[in-house]
C-alpha atoms as an extended CHARMM CRD file, in Angstrom:
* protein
*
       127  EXT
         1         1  UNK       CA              0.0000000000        0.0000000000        0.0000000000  PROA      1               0.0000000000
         2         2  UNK       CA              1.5760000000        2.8370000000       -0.8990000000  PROA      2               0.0000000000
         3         3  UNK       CA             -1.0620000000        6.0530000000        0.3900000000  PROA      3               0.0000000000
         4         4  UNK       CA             -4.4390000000        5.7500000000        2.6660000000  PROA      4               0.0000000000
         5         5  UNK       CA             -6.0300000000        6.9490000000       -0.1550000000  PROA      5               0.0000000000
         6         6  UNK       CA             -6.0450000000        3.2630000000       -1.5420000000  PROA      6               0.0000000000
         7         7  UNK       CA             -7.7850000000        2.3820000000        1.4360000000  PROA      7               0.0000000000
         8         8  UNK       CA            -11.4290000000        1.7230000000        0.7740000000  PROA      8               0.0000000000
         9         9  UNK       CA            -12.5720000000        2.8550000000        4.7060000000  PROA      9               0.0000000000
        10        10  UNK       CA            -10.6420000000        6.1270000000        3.5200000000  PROA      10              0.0000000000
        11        11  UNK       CA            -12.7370000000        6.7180000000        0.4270000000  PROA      11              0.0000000000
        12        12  UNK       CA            -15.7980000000        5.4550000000        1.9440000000  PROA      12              0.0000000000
        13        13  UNK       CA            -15.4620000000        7.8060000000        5.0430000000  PROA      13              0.0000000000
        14        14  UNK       CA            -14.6270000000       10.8510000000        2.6160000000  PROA      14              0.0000000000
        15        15  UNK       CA            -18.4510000000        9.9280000000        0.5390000000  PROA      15              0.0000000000
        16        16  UNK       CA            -19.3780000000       10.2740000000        4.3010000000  PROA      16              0.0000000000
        17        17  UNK       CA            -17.8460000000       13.0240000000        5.4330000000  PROA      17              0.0000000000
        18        18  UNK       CA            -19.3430000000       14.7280000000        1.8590000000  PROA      18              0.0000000000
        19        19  UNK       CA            -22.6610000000       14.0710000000        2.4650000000  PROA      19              0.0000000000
        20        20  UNK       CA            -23.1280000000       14.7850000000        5.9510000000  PROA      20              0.0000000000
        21        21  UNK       CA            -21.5550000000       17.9860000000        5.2340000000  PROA      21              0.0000000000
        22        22  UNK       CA            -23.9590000000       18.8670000000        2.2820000000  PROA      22              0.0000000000
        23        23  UNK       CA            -26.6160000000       17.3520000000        4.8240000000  PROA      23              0.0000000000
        24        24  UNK       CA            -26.0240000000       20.1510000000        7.4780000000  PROA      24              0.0000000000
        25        25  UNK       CA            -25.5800000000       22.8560000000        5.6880000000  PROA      25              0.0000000000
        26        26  UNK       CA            -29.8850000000       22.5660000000        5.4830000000  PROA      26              0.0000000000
        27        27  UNK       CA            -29.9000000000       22.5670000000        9.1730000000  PROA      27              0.0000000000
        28        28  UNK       CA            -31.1690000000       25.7710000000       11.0880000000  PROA      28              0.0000000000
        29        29  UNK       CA            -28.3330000000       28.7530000000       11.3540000000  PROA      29              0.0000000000
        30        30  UNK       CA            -28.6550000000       28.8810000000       15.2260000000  PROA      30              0.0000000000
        31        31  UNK       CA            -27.3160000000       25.2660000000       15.3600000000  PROA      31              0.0000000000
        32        32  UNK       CA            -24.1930000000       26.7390000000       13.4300000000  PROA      32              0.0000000000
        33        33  UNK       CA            -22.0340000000       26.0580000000       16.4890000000  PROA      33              0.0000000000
        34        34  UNK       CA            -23.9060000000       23.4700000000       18.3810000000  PROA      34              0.0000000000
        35        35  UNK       CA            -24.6510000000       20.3590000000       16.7010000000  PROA      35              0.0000000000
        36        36  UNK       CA            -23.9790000000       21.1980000000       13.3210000000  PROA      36              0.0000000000
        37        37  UNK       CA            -19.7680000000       21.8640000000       14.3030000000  PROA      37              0.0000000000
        38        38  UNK       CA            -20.0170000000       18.6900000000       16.3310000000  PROA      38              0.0000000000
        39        39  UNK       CA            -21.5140000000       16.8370000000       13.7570000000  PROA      39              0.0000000000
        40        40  UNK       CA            -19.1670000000       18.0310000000       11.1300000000  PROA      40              0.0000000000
        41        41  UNK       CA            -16.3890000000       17.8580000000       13.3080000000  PROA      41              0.0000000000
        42        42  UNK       CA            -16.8440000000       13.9400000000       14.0340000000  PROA      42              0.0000000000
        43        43  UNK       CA            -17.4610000000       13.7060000000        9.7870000000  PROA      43              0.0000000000
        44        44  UNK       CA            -14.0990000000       14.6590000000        8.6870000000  PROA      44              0.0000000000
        45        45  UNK       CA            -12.5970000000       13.6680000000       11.6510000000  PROA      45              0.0000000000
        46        46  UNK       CA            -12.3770000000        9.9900000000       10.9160000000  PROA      46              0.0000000000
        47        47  UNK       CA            -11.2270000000       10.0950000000        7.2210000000  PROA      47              0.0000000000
        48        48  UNK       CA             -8.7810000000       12.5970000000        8.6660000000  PROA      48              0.0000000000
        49        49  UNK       CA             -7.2700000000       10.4770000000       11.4480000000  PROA      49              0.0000000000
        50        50  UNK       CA             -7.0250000000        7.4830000000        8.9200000000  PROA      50              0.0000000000
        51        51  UNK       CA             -4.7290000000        9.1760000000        7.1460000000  PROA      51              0.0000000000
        52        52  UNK       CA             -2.7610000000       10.9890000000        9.7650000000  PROA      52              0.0000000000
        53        53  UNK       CA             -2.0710000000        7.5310000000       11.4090000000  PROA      53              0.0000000000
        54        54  UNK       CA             -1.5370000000        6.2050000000        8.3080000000  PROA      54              0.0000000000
        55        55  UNK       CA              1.4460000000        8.9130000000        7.1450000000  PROA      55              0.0000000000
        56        56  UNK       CA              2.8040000000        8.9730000000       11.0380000000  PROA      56              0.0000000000
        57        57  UNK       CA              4.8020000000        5.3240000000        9.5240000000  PROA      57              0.0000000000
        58        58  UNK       CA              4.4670000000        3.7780000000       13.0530000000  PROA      58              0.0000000000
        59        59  UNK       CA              1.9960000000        0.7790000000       13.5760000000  PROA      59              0.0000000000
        60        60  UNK       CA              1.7420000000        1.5300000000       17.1470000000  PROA      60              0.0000000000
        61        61  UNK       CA              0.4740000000        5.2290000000       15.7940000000  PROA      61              0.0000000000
        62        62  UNK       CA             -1.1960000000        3.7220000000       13.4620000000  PROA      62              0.0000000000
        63        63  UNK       CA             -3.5950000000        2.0130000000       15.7640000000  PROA      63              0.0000000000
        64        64  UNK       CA             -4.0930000000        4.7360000000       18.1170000000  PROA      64              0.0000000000
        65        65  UNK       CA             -5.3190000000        7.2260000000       15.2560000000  PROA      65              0.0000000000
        66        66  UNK       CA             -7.8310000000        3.8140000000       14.2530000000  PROA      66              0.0000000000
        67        67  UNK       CA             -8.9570000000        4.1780000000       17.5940000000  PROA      67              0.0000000000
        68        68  UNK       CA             -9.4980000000        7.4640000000       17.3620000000  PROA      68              0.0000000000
        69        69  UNK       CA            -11.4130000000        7.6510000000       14.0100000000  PROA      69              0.0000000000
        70        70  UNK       CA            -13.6140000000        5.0600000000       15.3410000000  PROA      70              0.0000000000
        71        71  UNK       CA            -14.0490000000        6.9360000000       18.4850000000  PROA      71              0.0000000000
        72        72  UNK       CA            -15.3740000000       10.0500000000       16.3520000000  PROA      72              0.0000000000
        73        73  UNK       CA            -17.8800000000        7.5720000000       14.2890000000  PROA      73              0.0000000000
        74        74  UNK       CA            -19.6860000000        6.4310000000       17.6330000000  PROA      74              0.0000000000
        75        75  UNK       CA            -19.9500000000       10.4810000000       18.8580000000  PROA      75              0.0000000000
        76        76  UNK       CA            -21.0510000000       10.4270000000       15.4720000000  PROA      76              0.0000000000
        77        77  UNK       CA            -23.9790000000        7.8070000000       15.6270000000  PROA      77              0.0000000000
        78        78  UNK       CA            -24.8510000000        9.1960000000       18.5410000000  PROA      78              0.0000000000
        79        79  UNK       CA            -25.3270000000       13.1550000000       17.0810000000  PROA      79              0.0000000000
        80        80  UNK       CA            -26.9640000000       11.6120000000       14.3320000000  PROA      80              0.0000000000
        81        81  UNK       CA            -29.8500000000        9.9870000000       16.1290000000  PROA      81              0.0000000000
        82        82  UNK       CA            -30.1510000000       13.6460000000       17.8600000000  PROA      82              0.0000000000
        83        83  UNK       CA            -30.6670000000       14.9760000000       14.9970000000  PROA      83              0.0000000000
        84        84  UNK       CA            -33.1780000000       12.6300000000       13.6340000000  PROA      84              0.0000000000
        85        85  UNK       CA            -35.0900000000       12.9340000000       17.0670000000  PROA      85              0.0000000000
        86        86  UNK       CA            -34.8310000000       16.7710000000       16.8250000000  PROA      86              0.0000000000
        87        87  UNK       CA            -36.3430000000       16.7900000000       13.3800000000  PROA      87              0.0000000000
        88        88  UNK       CA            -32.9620000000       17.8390000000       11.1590000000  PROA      88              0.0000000000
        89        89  UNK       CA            -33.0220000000       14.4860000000        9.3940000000  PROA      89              0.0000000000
        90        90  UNK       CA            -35.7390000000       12.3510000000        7.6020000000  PROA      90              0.0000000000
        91        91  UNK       CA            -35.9450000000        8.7690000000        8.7120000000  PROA      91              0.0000000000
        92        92  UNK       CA            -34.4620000000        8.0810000000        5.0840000000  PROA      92              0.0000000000
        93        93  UNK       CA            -31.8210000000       10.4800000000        5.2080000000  PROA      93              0.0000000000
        94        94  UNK       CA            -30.7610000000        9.1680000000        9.0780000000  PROA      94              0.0000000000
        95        95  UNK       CA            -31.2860000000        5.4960000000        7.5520000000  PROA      95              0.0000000000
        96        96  UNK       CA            -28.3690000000        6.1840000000        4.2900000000  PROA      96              0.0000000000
        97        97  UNK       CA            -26.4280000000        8.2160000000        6.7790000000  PROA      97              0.0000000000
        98        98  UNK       CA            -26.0630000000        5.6110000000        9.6740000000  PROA      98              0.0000000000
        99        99  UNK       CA            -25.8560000000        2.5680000000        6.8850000000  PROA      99              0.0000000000
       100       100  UNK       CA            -22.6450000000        4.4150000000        5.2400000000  PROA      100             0.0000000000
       101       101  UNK       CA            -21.4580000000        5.0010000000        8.7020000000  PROA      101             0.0000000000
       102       102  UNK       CA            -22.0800000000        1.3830000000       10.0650000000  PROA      102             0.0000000000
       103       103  UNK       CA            -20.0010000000        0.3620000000        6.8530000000  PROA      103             0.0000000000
       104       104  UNK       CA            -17.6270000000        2.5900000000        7.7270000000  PROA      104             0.0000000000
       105       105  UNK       CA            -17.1710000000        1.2710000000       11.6340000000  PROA      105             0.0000000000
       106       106  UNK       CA            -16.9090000000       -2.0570000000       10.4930000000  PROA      106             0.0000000000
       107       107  UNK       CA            -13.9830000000       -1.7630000000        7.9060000000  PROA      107             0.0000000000
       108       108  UNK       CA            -12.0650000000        0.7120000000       10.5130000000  PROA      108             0.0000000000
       109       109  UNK       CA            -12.6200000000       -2.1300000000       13.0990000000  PROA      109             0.0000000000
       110       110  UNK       CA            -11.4580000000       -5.0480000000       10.4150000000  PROA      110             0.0000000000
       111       111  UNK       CA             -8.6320000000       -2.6860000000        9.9000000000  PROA      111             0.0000000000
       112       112  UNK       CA             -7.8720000000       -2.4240000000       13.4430000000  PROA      112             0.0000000000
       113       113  UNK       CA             -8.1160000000       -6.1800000000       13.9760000000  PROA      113             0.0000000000
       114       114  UNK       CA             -5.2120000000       -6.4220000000       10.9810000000  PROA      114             0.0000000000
       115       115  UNK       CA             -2.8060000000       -3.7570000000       12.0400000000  PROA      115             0.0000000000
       116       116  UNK       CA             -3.2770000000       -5.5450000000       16.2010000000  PROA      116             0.0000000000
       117       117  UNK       CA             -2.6090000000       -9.1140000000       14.7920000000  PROA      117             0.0000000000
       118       118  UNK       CA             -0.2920000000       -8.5520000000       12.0250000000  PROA      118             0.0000000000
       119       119  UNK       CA              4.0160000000       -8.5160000000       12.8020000000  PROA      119             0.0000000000
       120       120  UNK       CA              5.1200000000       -7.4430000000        9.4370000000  PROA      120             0.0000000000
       121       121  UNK       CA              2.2710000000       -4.8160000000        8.3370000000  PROA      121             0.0000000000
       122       122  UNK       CA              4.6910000000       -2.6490000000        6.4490000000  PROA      122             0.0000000000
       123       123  UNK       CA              3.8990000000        1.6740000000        7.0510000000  PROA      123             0.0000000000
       124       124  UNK       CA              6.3430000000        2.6560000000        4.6620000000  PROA      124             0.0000000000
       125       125  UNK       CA              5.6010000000        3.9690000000        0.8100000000  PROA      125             0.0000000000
       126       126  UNK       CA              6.8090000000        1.9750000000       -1.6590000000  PROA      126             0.0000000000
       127       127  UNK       CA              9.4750000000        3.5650000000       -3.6420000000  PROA      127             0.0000000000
């Protein structure tokens, strides 16, 4: 692997991090830096850490950033269910929302599982 950008979870957690952005920016101005920056925040935070970790070129890093991007998707599934309960999103926008994100959670945990239980996982671009 030679950049996080091959990573799938990366790509997939950028679509995310796109639509829940495009998503809020409907949401009501006074919410501007309540749940709409938290929201946002935990969005691009986990595509963000992915690659941060990723770059750092330390396994042991690597895992903690992981942790950390998956950390930011369960604030996440939590703010999103606020919303939904405060009215922001439709059932059917929550629903594509927290299915992308549950895809998401999984592939950053099967990721975690490989970098914990592999000896040899390689951080280094190829050059």
């Amino acid at each position: 692997m030679n950049s996080y950008k091959e990573l799938t979870v990366w790509q997939k957690s950028v679509e995310l991090c796109v639509s829940g952005y495009k998503i809020t920016e409907e949401w009501p101005k006074a919410e501007q830096f309540g749940l709409t920056f938290q929201v946002r925040k935990c969005f691009v935070s986990i595509p963000s850490n992915i690659a941060e970790g990723q770059r750092r070129g330390h396994k042991a890093e690597y895992i903690q950033f992981i942790r950390i991007a998956y950390g930011s998707g369960a604030e996440l599934e939590t703010q999103l269910l606020v919303a939904l309960k405060v009215g922001y999103l439709s059932k059917k926008v929550y629903d594509e929302l927290d299915g992308l994100l549950e895809e998401v959670m999984k592939m950053l945990n099967r990721l975690l599982s490989v970098l914990q239980n592999t000896t040899d996982y390689n951080l280094k671009p190829k050059t």
